[in-house]
C-alpha positions in Angstrom: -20.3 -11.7 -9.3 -19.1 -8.2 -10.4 -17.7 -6.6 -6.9 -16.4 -3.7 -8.4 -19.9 -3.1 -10.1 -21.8 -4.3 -7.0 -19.5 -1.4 -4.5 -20.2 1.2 -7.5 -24.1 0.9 -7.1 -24.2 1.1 -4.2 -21.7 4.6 -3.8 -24.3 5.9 -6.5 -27.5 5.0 -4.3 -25.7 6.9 -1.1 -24.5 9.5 -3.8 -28.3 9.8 -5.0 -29.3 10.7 -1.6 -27.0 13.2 0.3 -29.6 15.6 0.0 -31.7 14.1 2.4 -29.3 14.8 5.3 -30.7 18.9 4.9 -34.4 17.2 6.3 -32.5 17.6 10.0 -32.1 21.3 9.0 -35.8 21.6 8.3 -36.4 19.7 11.3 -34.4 21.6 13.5 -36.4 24.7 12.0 -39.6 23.0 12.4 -38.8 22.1 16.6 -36.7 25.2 17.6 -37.2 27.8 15.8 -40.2 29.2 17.4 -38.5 29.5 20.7 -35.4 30.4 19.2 -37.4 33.3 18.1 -39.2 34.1 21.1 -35.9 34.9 22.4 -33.7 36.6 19.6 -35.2 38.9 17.2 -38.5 40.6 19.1 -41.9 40.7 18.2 -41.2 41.7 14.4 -39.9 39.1 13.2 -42.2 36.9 14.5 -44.8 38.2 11.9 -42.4 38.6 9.2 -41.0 35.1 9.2 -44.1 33.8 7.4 -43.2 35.5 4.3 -40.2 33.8 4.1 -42.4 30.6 4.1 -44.8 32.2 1.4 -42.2 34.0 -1.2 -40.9 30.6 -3.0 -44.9 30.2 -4.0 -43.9 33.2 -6.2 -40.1 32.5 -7.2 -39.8 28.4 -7.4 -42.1 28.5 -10.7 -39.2 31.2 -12.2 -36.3 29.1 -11.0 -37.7 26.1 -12.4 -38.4 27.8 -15.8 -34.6 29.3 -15.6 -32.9 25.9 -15.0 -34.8 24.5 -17.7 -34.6 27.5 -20.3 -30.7 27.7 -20.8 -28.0 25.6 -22.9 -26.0 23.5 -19.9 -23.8 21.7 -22.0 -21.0 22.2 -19.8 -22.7 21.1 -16.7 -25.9 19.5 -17.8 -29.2 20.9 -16.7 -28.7 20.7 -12.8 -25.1 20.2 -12.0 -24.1 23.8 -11.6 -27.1 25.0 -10.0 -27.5 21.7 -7.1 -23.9 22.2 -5.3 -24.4 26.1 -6.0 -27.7 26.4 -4.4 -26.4 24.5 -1.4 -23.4 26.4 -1.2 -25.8 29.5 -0.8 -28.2 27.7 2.0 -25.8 26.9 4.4 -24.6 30.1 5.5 -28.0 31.6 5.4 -28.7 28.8 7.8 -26.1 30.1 10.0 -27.0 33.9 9.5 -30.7 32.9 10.8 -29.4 31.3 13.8 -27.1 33.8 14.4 -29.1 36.4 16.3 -28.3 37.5 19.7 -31.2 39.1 21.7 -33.9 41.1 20.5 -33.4 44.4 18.1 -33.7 45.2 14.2 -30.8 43.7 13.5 -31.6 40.8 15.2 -34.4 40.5 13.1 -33.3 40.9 10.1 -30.5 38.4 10.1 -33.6 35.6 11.4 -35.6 36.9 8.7 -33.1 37.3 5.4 -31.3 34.3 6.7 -34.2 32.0 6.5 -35.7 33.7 3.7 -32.8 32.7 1.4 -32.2 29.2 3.1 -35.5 28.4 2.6 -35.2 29.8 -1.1 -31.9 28.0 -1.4 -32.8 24.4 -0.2 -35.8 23.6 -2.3 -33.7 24.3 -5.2 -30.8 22.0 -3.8 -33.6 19.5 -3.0 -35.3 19.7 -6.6 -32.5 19.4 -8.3 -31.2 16.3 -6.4 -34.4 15.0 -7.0 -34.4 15.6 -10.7 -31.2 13.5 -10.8 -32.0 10.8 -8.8 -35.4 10.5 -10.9 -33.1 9.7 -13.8 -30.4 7.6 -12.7 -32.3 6.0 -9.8 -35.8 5.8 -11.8 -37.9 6.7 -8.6 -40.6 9.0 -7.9 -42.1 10.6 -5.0 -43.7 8.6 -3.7 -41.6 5.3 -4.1 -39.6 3.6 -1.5 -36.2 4.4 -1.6 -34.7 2.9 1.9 -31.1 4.9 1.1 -32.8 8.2 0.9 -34.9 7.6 4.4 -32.0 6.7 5.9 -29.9 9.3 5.0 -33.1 11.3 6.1 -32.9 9.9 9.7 -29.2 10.4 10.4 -29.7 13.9 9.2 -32.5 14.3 11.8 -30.3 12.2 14.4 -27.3 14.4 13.7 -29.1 17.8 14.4 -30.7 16.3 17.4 -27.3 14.7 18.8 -25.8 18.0 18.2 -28.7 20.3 19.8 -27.9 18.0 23.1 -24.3 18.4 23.1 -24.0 22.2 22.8 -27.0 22.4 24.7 -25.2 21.5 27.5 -21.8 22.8 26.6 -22.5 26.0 25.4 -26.4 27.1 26.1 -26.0 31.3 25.1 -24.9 29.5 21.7 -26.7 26.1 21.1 -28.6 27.2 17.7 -25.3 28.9 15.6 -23.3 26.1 16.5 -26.2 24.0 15.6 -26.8 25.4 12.8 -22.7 25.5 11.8 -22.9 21.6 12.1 -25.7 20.8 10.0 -25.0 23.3 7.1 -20.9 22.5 6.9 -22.4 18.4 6.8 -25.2 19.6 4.0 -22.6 21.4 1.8 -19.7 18.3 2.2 -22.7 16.2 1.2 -23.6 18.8 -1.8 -20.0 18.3 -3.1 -19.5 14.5 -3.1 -23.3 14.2 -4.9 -22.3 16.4 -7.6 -19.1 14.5 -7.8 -21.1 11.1 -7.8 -23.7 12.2 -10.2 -21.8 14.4 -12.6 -21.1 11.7 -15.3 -24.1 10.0 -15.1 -26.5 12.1 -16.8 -25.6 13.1 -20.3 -24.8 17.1 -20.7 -28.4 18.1 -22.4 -28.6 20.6 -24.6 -32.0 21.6 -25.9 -33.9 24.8 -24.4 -37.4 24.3 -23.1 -39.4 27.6 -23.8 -42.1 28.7 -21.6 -43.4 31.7 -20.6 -44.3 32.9 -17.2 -47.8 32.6 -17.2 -47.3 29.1 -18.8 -44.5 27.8 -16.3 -47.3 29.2 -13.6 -50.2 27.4 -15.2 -47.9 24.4 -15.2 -47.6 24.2 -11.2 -51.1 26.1 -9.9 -53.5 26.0 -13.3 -56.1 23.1 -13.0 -55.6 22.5 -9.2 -58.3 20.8 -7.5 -58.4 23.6 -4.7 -60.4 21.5 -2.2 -58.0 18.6 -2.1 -55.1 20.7 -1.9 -56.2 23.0 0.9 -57.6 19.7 3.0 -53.9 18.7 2.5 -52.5 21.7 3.1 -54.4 21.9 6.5 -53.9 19.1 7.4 -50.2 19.4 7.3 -50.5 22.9 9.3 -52.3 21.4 12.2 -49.6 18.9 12.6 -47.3 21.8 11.7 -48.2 24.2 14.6 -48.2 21.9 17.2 -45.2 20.3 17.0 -43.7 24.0 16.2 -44.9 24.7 19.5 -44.3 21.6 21.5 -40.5 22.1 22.5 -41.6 25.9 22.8 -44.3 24.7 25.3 -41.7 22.2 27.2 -39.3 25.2 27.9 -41.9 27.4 29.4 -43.2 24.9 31.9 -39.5 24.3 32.8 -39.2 20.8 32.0 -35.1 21.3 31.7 -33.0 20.4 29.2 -33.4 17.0 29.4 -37.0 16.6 29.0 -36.6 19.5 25.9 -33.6 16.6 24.2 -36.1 13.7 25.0 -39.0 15.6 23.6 -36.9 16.2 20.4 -35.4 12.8 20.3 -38.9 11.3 20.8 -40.6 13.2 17.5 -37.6 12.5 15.5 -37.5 8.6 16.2 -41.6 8.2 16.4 -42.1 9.9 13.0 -38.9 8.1 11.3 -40.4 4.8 12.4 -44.5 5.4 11.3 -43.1 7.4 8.3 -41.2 3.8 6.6 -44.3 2.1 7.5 -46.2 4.7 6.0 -44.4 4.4 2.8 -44.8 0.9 2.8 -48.4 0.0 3.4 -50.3 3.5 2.6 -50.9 2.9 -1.3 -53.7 4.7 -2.0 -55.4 8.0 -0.3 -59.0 7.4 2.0 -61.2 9.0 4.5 -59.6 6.5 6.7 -56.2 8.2 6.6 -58.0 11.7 7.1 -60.2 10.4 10.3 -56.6 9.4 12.1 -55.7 12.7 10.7 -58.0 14.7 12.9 -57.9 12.2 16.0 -53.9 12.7 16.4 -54.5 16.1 16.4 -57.3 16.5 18.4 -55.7 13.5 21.4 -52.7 15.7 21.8 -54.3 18.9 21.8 -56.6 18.1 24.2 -53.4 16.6 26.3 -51.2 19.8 25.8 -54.6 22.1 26.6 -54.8 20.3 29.7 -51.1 20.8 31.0 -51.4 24.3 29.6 -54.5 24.9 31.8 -53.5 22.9 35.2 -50.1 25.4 34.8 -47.8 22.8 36.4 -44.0 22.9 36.5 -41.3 21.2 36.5 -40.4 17.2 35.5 -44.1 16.2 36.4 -45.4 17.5 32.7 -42.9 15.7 30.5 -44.5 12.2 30.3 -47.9 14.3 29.1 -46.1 16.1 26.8 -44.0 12.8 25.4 -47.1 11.0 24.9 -48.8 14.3 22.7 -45.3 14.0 20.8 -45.8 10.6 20.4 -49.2 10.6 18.4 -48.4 13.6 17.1 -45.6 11.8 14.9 -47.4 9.4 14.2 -50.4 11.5 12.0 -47.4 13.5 10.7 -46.2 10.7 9.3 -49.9 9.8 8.0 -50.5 13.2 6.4 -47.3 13.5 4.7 -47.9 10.0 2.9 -51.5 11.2 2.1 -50.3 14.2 0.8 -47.9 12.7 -1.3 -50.6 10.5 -2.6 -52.9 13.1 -3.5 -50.5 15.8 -5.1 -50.3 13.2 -8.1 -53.6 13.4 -8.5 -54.3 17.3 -7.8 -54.2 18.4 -11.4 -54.2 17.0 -15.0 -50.5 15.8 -16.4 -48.7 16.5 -13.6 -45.0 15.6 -13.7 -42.7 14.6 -11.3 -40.5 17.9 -11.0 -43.9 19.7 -10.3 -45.1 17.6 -8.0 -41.9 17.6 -6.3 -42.0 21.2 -5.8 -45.7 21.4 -5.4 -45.1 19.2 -2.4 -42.4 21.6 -1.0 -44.2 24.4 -1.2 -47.0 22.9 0.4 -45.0 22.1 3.2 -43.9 26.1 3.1 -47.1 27.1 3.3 -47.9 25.0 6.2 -45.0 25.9 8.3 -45.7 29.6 7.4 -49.7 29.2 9.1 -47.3 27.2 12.0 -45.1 30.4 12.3 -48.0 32.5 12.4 -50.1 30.6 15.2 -46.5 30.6 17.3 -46.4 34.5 16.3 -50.0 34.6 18.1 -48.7 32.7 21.1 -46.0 34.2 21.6 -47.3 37.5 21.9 -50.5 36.8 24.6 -47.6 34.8 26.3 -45.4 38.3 26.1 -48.5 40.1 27.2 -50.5 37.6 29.7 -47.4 35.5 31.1 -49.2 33.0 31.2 -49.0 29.4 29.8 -52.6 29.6 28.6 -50.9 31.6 25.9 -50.5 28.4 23.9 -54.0 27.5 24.2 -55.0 29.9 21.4 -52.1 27.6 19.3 -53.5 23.9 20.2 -57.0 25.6 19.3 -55.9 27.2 15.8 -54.4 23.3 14.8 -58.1 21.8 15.7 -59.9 24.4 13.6 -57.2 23.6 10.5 -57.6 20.0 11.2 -61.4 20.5 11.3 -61.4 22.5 7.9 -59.0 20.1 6.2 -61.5 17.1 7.1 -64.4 19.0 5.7 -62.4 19.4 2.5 -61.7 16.0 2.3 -62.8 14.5 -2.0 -64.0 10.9 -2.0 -61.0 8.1 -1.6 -59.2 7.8 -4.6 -56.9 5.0 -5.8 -53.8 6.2 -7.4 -53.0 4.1 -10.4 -50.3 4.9 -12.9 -52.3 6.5 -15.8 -50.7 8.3 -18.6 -50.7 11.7 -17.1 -48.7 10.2 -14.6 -46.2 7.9 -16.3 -43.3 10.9 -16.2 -43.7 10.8 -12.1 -40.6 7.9 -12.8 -38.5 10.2 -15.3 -38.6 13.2 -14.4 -40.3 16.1 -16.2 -40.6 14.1 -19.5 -37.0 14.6 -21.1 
């Protein structure tokens, strides 16, 4: 046996997958930032901050043509541009965390700060993908148990952390937060470039596209209704959970029940998403019905609690129980999404799916930010819990649209079109 060989493959597979360690940023964004929000930066910002949600719809197309259009000989195609674009991300993580108290300033470090994060990490997270495509020869929607795992102690990591300066430091839990998880992301950056680097040969040849072409290649031929029932799917499960730990701090649950109503989405979804990945193969109107019943269930919970206006410790087990089925369709409509981005349009490729994916989930945070914006402010007008009644209530009618949407079941076999989902974009 070949030890040396046998310890090198398996550095590369951890190397492969450092990226996923920046999904406990996203999570951390998805869970907290909404009452983060509430708090620092006013009113203003909590209408702007879908924009920063809807902007790389407009600028990912560009990059991707820009990475692909010049001669990286020195570097290869994505070697400068990965650790660079996660060099950029992490401080803008810390700028959007950084705001204390509500003001135009305040505002505008939440807003820029995300804007270019968000900007930053999907190019981080496309590149790493591209890589791993070619020296790990997966796709999407494969299983790759390094990558998930990687995924979860990233998620673990920002939730550990969230608990620890929770209680040590409340006035700044989300910069030191925030510090944490972008100094781990950029360490991570550094040793995946350092792993990859000689793996892929430097490639020299120019791919030229226009504009309107590299746009065509991502949003021409879309099947719109299958998208969109994706796409609101994932922003009912988007707007709840974005308000759930929001919900928990307003009917004083303490910091306690806020940690075990974090910990308990993180660890549900981790678990239903790898069981997801291994036993959802194909896309149905099965998948969609449990879609809009783990919506509905912990809507009509949350609704409930929101409407009997109860304090205190006597809410949390109704609120873990909504968190708990709530994870569980996440995990559901991510796979399904997955599933049905490969079939979406005619000769898709895996780089485009990759970032069609991505900016799907942008798009459905940015309807999750504006539903909290709505709460927020008839909860800054009323004060009154009902506030987030109006929120549960937009996530039914998404989930409701989305189902209406819904194309006949399809099974996703490998047809030609699809053959580059293993290789990347067909180099």
């Amino acid at each position: 046996m070949d030890i040396k060989g046998k310890y090198e493959s398996k550095v590369q597979k951890i190397g492969l997958s450092c990226d996923a360690f920046s999904t406990g940023c996203v999570v951390l964004c998805l869970l907290f930032l909404e009452p983060y929000v509430a708090s620092n930066g006013g009113t203003l910002v909590t209408w702007f901050l879908p924009l920063a949600c809807i902007v790389p719809f407009a600028l990912m197309p560009l990059v991707y043509m820009g990475i692909h259009k010049y001669d990286t000989l020195l570097f290869g195609r994505y070697h400068f541009v990965m650790p660079l674009s996660a060099f950029i991300a992490a401080p803008f993580f810390v700028m959007a965390w950084s705001a204390r108290g509500v003001g135009p300033s305040q505002s505008c470090l939440v807003f820029f700060g995300m804007l270019i994060f968000v900007m930053a990490i999907m190019i981080y997270r496309y590149c790493a993908f591209s890589v791993r495509a070619r020296l790990g020869g997966v796709s999407i929607v494969d299983k790759y148990p390094v990558y998930e795992i990687v995924s979860a102690v990233g998620c673990v990591v920002a939730a550990v952390a969230f608990a620890l300066f929770l209680r040590y430091d409340p006035d700044a839990v989300y910069v030191n937060v925030a510090y944490v998880m972008g100094g781990v992301t950029v360490v991570l950056a550094l040793v995946q470039y350092l792993i990859t680097f000689y793996g892929i040969p430097r490639l020299g040849g120019r791919r030229v596209e226009s504009v309107k072409s590299v746009f065509n290649s991502f949003f021409g031929g879309l099947d719109v209704k299958t998208y969109l029932s994706a796409l609101f799917f994932e922003a009912a499960f988007a707007v709840v959970v974005g308000l759930l730990v929001y919900f928990g701090f307003v009917l004083e649950i303490g910091l306690s029940g806020v940690i075990a109503v974090a910990a308990t989405v993180i660890a549900v979804y981790g678990v239903a998403a790898y069981f997801c990945a291994r036993y959802i193969t194909r896309r149905s109107m099965k998948l969609s019905i449990i879609n809009i019943v783990c919506v509905i269930l912990p809507c009509g919970i949350l609704t409930l609690l929101a409407a009997l206006d109860k304090r205190g410790d006597g809410v949390l087990a109704g609120i873990i129980i909504a968190a708990i089925i709530l994870s569980v369709g996440g995990a559901v409509a991510v796979r399904q999404t997955k599933l049905r981005l490969l079939t979406v349009k005619p000769r898709v490729t895996s780089g485009s799916v990759f970032i069609l994916f991505d900016l799907t989930m942008c798009a459905a945070a940015a309807l999750a930010f504006v539903a909290g914006a709505i709460v927020a402010n008839v909860l800054q007008w009323s004060q009154s819990v009902t506030a987030f009644i109006y929120g549960f209530a937009i996530a039914i009618v998404l989930a409701a649209v989305a189902m209406i949407l819904c194309s006949r079941p399809q099974r996703v076999e490998p047809s030609a079109d699809e053959v580059a989902i293993g290789t990347g974009d067909g180099e």
